[in-house]
PDB file of N, CA, C and O in Angstrom, chain B, residues numbered from 101:
ATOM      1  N   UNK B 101       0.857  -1.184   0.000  1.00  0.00           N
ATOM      2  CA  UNK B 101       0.000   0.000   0.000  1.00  0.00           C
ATOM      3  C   UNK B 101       0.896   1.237   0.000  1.00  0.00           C
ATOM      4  O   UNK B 101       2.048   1.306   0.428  1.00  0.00           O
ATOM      5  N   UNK B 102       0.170   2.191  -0.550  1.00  0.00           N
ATOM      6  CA  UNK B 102       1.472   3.027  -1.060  1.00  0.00           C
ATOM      7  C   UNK B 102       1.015   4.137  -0.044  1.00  0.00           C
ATOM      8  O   UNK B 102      -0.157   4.009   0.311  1.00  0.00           O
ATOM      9  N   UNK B 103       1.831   5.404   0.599  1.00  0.00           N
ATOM     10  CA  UNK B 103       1.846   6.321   1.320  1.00  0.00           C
ATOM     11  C   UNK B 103       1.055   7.690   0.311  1.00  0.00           C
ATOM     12  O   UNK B 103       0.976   7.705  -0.918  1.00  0.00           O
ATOM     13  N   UNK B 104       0.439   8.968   1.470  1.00  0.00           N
ATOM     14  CA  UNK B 104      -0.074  10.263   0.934  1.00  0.00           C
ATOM     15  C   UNK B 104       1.061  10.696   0.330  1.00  0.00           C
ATOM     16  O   UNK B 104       1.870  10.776   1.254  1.00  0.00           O
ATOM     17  N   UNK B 105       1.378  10.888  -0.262  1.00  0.00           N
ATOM     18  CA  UNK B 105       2.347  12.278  -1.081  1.00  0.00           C
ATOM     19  C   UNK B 105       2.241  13.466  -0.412  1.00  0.00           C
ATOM     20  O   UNK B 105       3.238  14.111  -0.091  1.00  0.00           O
ATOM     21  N   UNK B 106       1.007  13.849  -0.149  1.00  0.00           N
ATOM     22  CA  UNK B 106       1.004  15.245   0.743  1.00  0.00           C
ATOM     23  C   UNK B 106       1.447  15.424   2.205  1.00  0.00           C
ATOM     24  O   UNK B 106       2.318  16.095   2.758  1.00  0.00           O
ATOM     25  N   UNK B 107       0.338  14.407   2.683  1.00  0.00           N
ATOM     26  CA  UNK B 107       1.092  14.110   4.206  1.00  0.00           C
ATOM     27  C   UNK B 107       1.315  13.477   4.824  1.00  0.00           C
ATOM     28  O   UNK B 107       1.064  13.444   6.029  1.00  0.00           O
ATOM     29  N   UNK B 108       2.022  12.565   3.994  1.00  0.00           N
ATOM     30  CA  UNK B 108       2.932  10.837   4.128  1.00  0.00           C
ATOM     31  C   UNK B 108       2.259   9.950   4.935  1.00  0.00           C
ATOM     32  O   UNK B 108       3.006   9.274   5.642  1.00  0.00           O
ATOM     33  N   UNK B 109       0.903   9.709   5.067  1.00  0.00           N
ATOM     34  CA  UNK B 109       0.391   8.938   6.195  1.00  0.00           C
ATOM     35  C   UNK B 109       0.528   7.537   4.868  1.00  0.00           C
ATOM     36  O   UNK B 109       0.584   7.415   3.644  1.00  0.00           O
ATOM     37  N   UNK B 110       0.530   6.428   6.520  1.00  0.00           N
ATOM     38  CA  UNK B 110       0.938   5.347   5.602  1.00  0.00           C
ATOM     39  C   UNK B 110      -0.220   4.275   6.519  1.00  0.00           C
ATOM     40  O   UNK B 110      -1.174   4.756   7.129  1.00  0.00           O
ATOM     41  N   UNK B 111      -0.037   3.334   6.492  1.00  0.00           N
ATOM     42  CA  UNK B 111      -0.954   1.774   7.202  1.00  0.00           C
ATOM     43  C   UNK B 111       0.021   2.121   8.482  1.00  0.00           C
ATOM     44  O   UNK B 111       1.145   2.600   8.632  1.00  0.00           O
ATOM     45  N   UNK B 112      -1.056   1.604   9.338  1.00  0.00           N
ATOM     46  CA  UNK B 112      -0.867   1.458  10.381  1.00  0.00           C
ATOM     47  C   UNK B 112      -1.126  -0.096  11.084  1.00  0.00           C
ATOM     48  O   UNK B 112      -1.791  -0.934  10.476  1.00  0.00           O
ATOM     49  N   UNK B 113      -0.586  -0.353  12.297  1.00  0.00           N
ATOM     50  CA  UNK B 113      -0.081  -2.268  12.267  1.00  0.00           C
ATOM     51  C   UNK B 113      -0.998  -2.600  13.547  1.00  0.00           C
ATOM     52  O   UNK B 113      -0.687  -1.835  14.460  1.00  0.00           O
ATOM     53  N   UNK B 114      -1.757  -3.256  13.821  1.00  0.00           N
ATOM     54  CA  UNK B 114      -2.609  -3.849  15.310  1.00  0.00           C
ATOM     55  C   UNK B 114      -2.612  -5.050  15.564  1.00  0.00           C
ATOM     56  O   UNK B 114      -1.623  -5.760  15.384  1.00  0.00           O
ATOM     57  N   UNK B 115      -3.643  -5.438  15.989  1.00  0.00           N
ATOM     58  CA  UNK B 115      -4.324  -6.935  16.206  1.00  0.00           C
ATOM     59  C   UNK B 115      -5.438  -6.906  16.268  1.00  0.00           C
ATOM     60  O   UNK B 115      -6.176  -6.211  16.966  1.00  0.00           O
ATOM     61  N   UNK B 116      -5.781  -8.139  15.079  1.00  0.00           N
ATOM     62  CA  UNK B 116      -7.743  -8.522  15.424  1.00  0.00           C
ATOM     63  C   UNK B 116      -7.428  -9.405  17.061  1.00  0.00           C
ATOM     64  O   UNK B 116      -6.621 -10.208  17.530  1.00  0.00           O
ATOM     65  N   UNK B 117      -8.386  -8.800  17.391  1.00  0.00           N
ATOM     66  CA  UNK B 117      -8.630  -9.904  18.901  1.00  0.00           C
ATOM     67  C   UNK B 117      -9.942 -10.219  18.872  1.00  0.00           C
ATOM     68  O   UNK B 117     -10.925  -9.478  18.874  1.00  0.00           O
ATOM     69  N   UNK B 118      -9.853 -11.429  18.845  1.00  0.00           N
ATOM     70  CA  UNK B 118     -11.415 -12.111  18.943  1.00  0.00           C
ATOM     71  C   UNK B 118     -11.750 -12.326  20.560  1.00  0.00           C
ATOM     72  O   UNK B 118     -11.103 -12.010  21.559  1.00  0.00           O
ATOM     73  N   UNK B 119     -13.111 -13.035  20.389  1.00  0.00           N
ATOM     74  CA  UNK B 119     -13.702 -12.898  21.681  1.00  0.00           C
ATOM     75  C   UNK B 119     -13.043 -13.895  22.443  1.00  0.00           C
ATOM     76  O   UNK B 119     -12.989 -13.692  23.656  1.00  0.00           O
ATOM     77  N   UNK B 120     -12.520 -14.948  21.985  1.00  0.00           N
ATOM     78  CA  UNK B 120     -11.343 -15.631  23.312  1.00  0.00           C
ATOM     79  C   UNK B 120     -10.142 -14.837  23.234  1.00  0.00           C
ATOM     80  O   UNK B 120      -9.094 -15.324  23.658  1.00  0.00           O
ATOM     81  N   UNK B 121     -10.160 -13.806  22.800  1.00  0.00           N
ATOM     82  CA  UNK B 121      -8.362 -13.128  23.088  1.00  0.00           C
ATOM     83  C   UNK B 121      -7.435 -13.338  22.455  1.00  0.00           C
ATOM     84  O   UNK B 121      -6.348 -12.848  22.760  1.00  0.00           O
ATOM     85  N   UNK B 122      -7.592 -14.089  21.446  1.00  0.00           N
ATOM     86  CA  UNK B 122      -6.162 -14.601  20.552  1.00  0.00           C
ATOM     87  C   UNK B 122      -6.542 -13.502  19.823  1.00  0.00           C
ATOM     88  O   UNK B 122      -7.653 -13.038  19.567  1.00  0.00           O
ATOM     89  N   UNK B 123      -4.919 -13.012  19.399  1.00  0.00           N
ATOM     90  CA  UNK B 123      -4.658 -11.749  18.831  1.00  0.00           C
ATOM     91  C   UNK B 123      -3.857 -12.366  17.266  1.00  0.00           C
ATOM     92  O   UNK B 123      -3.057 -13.301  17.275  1.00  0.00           O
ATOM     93  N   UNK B 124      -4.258 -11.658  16.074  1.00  0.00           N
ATOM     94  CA  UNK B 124      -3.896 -12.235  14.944  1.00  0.00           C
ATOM     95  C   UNK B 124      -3.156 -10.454  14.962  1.00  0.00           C
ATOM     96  O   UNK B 124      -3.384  -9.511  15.719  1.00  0.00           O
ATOM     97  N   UNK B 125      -2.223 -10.589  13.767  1.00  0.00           N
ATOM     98  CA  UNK B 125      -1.351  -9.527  12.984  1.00  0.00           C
ATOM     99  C   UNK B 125      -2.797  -8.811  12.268  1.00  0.00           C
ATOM    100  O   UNK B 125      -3.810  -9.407  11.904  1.00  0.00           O
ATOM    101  N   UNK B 126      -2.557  -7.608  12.221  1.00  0.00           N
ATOM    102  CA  UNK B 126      -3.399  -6.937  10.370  1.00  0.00           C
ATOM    103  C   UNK B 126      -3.129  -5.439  10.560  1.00  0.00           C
ATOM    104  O   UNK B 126      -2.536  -4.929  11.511  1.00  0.00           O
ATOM    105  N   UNK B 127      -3.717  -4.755   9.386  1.00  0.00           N
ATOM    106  CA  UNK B 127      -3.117  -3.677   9.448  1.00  0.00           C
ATOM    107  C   UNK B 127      -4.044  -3.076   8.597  1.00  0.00           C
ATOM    108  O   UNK B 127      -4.541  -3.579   7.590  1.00  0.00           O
ATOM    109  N   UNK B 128      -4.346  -1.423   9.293  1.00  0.00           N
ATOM    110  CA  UNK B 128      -5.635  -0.955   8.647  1.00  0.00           C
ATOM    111  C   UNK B 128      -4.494   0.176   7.691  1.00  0.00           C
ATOM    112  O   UNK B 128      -3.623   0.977   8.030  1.00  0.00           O
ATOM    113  N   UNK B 129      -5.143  -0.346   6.176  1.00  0.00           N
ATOM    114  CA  UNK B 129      -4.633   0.791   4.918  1.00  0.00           C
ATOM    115  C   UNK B 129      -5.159   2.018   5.155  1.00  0.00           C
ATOM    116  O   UNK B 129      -6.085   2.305   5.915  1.00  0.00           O
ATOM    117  N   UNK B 130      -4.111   3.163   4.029  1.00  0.00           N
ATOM    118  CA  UNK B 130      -5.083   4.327   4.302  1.00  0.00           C
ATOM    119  C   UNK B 130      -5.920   4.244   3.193  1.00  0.00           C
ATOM    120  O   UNK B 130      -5.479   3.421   2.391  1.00  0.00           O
ATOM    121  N   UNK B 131      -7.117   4.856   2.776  1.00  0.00           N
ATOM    122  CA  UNK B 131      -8.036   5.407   1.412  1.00  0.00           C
ATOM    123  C   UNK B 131      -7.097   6.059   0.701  1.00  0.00           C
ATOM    124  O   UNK B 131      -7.090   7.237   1.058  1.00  0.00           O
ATOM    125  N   UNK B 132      -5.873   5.728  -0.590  1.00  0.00           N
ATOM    126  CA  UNK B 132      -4.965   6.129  -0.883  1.00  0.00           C
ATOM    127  C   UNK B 132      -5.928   6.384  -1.928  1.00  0.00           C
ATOM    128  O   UNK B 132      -6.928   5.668  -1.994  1.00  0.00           O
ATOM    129  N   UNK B 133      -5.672   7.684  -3.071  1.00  0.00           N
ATOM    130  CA  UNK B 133      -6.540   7.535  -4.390  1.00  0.00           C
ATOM    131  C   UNK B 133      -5.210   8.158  -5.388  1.00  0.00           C
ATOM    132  O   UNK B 133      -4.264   8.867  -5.046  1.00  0.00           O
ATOM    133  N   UNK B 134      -5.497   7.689  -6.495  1.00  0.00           N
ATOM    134  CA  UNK B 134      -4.770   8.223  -7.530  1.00  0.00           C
ATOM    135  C   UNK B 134      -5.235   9.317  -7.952  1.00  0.00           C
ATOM    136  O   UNK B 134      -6.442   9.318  -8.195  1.00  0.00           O
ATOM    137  N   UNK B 135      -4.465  10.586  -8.177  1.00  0.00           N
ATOM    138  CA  UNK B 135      -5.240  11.874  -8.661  1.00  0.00           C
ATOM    139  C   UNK B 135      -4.036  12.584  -9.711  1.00  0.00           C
ATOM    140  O   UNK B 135      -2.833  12.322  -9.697  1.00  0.00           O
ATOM    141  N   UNK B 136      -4.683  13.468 -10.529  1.00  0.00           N
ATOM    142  CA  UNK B 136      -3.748  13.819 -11.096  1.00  0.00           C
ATOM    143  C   UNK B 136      -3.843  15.239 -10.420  1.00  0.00           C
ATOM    144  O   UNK B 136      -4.935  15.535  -9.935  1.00  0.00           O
ATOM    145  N   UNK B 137      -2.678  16.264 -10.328  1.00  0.00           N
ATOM    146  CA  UNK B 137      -2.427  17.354  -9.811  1.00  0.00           C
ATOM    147  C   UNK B 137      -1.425  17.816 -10.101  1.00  0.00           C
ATOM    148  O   UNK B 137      -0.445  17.085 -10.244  1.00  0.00           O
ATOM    149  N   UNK B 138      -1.309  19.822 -10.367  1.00  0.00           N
ATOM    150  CA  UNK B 138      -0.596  20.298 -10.938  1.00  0.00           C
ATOM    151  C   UNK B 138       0.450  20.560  -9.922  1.00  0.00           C
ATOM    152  O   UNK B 138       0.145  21.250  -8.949  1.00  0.00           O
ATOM    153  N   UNK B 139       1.980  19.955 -10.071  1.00  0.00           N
ATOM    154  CA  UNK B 139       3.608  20.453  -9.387  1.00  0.00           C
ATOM    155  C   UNK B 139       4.346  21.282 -10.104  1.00  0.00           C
ATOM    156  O   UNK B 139       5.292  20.924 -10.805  1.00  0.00           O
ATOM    157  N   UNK B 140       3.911  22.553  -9.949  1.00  0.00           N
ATOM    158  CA  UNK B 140       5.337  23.371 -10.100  1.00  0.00           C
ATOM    159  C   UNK B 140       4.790  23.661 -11.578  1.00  0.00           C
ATOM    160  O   UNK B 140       5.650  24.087 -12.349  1.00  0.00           O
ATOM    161  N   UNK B 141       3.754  23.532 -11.997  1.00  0.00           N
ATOM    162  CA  UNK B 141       3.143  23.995 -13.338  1.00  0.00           C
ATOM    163  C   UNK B 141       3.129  22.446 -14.089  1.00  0.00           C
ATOM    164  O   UNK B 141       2.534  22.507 -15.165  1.00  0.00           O
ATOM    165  N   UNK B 142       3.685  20.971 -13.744  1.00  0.00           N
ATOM    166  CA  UNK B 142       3.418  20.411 -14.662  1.00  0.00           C
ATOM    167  C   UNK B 142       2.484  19.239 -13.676  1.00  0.00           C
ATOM    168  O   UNK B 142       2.534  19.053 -12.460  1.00  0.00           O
ATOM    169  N   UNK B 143       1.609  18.535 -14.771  1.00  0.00           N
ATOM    170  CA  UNK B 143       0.640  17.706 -14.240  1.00  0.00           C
ATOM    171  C   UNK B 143       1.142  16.701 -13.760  1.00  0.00           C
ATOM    172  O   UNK B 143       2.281  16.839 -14.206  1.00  0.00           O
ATOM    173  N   UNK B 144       1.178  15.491 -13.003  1.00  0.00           N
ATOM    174  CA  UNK B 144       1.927  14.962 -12.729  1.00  0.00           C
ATOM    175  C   UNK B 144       0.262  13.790 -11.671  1.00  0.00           C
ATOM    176  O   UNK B 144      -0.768  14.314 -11.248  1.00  0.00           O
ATOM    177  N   UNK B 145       0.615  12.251 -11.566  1.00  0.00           N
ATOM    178  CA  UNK B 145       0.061  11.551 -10.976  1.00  0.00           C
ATOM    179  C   UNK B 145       0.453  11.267  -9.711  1.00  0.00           C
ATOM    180  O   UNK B 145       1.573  10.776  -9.573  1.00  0.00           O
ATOM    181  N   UNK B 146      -0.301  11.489  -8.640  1.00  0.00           N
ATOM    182  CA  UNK B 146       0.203  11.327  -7.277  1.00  0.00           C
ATOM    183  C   UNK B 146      -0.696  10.417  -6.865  1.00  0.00           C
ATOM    184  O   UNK B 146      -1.619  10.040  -7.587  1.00  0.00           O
ATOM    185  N   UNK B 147      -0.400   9.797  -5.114  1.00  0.00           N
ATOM    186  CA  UNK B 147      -1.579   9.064  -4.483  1.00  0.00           C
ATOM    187  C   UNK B 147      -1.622   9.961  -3.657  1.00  0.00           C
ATOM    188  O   UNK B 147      -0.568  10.385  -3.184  1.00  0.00           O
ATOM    189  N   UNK B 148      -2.719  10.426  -3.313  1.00  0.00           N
ATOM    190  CA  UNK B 148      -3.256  11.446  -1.948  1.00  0.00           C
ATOM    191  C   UNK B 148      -4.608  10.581  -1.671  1.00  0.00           C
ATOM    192  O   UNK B 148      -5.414  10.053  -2.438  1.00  0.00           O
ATOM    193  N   UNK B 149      -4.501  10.671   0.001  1.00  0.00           N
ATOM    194  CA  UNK B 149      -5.050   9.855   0.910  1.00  0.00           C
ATOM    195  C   UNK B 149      -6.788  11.161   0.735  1.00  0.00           C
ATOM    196  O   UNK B 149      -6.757  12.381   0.571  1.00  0.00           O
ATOM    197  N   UNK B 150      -7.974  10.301   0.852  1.00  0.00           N
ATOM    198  CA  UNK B 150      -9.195  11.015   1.100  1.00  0.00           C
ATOM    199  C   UNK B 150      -9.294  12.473   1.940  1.00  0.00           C
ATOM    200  O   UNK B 150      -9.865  13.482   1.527  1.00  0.00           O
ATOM    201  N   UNK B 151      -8.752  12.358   2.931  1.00  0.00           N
ATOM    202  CA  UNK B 151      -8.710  13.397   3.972  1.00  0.00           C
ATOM    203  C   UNK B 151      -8.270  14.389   3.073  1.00  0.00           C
ATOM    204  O   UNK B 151      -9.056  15.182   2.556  1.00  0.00           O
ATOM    205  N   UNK B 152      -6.941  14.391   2.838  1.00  0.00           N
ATOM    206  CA  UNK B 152      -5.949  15.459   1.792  1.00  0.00           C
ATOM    207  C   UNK B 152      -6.906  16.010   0.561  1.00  0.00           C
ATOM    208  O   UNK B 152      -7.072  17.178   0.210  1.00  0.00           O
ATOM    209  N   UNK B 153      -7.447  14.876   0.049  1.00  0.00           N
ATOM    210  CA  UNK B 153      -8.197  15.705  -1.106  1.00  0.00           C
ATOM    211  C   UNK B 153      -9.603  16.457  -0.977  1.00  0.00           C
ATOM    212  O   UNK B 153     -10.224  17.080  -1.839  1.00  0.00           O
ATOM    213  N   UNK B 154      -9.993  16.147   0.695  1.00  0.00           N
ATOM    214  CA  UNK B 154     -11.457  16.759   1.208  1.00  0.00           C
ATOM    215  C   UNK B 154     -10.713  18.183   1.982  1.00  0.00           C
ATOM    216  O   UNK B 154     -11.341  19.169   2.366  1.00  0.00           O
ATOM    217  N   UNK B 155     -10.028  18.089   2.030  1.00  0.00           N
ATOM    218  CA  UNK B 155      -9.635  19.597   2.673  1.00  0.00           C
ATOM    219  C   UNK B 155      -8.881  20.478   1.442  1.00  0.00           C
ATOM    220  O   UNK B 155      -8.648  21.683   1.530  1.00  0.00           O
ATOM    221  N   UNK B 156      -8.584  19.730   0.409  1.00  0.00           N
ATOM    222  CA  UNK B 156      -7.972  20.308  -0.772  1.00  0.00           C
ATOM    223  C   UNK B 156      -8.945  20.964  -1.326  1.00  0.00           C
ATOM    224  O   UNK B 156      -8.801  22.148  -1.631  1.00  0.00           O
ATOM    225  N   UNK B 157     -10.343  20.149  -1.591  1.00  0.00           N
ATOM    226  CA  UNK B 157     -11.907  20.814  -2.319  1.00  0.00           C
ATOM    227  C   UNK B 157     -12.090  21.859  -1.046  1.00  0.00           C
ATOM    228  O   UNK B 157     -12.329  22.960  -1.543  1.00  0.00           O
ATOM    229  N   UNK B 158     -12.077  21.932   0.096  1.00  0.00           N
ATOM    230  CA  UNK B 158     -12.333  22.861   0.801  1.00  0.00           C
ATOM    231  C   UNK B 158     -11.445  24.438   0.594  1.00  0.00           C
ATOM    232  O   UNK B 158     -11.990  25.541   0.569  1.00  0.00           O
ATOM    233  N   UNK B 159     -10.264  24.224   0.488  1.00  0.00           N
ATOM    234  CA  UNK B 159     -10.053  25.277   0.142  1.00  0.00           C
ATOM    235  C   UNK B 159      -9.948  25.888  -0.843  1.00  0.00           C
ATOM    236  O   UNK B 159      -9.061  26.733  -0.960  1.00  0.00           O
ATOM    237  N   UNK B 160     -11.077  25.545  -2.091  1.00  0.00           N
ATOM    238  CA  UNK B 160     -11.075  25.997  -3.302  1.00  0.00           C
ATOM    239  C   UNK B 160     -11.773  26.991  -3.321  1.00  0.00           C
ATOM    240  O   UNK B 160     -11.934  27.613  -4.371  1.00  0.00           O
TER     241      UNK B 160
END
């Protein structure tokens, strides 16, 4: 799973624990999206995480 470009958030690592307590490995991804967006005047494909691109439409 690939990291924000904007503000590097990446997966994060836990445990499922079921109801007897045994704890398994997993790891919650972020909502990474592919977008295209302008750097420095040229277009360019990034992954930016949901959050990044809901506060990006906000400050339009």
């Amino acid at each position: 799973m690939a990291k924000c470009d904007v503000c590097g958030k990446g997966p994060q690592f836990g445990n499922n624990v079921s109801h007897s307590m045994r704890h398994t490995k997993r790891r919650w991804n972020v909502n990474v999206q592919r977008m295209r967006l302008s750097v420095d005047g040229v277009e360019r494909r990034v992954y930016i995480c949901a959050k990044c691109i809901k506060t990006m439409q906000k400050a339009d």
